[in-house]
N, C-alpha and C positions, 0 to 999 in steps of 0.2 A: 589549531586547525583553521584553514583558510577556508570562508565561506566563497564558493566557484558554484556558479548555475552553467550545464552546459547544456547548450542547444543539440539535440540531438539531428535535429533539422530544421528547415528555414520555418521560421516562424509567419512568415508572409513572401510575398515575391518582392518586394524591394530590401527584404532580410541580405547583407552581403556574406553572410559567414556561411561556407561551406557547411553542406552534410555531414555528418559523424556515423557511420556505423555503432550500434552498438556495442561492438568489441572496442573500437577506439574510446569509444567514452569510456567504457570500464576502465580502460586501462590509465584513464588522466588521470582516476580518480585516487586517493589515498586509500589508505586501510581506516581511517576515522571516518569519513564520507562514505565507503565501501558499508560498512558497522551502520550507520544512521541510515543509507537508504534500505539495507535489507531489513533492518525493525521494524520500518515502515511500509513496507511490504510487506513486513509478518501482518501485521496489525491491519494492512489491508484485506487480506484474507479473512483475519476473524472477522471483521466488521460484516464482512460479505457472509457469513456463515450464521453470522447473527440475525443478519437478513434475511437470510433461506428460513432459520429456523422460526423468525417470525409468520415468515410466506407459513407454512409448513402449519401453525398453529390456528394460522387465519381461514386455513383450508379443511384441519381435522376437527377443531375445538366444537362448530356451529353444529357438528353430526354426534356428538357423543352425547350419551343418555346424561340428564341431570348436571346439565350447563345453560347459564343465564346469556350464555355470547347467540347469538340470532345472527342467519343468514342475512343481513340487510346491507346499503350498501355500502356504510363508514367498513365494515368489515372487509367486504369484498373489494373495495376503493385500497387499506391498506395493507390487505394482502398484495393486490397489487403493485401497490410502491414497494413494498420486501421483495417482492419477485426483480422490481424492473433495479430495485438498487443490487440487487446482489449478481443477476448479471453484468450490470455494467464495473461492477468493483470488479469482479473475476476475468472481466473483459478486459478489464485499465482502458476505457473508451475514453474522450474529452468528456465528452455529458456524463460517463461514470464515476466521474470526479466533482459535476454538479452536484447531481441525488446523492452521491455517497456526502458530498459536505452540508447537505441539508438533512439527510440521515442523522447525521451527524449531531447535527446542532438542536437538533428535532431533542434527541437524546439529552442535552444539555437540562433541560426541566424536570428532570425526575432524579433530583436533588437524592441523596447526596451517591449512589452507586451509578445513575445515567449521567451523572453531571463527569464523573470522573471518568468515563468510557468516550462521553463526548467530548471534552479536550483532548484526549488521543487520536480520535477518529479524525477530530478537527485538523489537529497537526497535523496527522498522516498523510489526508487528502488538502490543505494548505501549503504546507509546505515543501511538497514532492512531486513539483510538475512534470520532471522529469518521470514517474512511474505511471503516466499515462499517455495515452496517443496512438499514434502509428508506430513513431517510431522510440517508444518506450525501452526503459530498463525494467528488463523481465526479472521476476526472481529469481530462474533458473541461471539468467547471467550471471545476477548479484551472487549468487549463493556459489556459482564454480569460483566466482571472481575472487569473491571475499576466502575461500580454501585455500586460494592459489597464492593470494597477500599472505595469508596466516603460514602458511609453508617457506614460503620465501623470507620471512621475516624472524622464523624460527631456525632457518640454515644460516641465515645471516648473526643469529646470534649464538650458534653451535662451532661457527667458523672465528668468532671473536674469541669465544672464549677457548680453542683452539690457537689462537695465534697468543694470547695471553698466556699460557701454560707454556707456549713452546720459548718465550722470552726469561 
């Protein structure tokens, strides 16, 4: 598999390379590259989900009878970075790929289950600049995209073994 980053759009105004629609990117891409960016778009989700449900604990835990967690403001401070990361992962904003990879890496010291979430997460959001921005690869592309490789690549070998039998 050939490692190709495609610009979806200009990355600056002295950028020369044309715009790409979405569909056109989709379409340059292979069915190996199609596979690794929707992973990573699975995995951005969880990550974001991870982050709601932290939000979600930072917000319940402080009011429930016989708990040591106190409204104070490490609490309310990291509620709030759960909130702002899992909007911005859900978003695919540029900055949601900041806090999601500081998320991320955040997670890497809580050896050995956060350390193994956090090389994912790290990947995820490292290595897939393409799944953030304006003009992003959405899951919902990736996921007709990557249907529509798996189907054609399954006609294509329905048709060989078709022309093999008919020899």
């Amino acid at each position: 598999m050939s490692e190709q980053t495609f610009h979806l759009y200009q990355s600056s105004t002295t950028d020369p390379r044309p715009a790409l629609s979405e569909s056109a990117a989709l379409q340059k891409l292979d069915i190996d590259q199609l596979v690794r960016f929707h992973k990573q778009s699975s995995h951005l989700y969880g990550f974001a989900m991870l982050a709601l449900l932290g939000a979600g604990l930072g917000i319940v835990l402080p009011f429930l009878p016989n708990h040591e967690i106190s409204l104070d403001g490490l609490t309310i401070g990291l509620t709030g970075f759960f909130l702002v990361v899992a909007i911005g992962l859900i978003r695919r904003t540029e900055w949601g790929r900041i806090v999601g990879s500081l998320f991320t890496a955040i997670l890497l010291v809580g050896f050995p289950i956060g350390t193994l979430i956090g090389i994912v997460g790290l990947r995820a959001t490292l290595k897939a600049p393409e799944l953030f921005g304006n003009a992003r690869l959405t899951h919902k592309g990736l996921t007709r995209a990557l249907k529509a490789a798996k189907a054609k690549q399954k006609q294509a070998r329905r048709e060989s073994k078709k022309a093999k039998r008919q020899r």
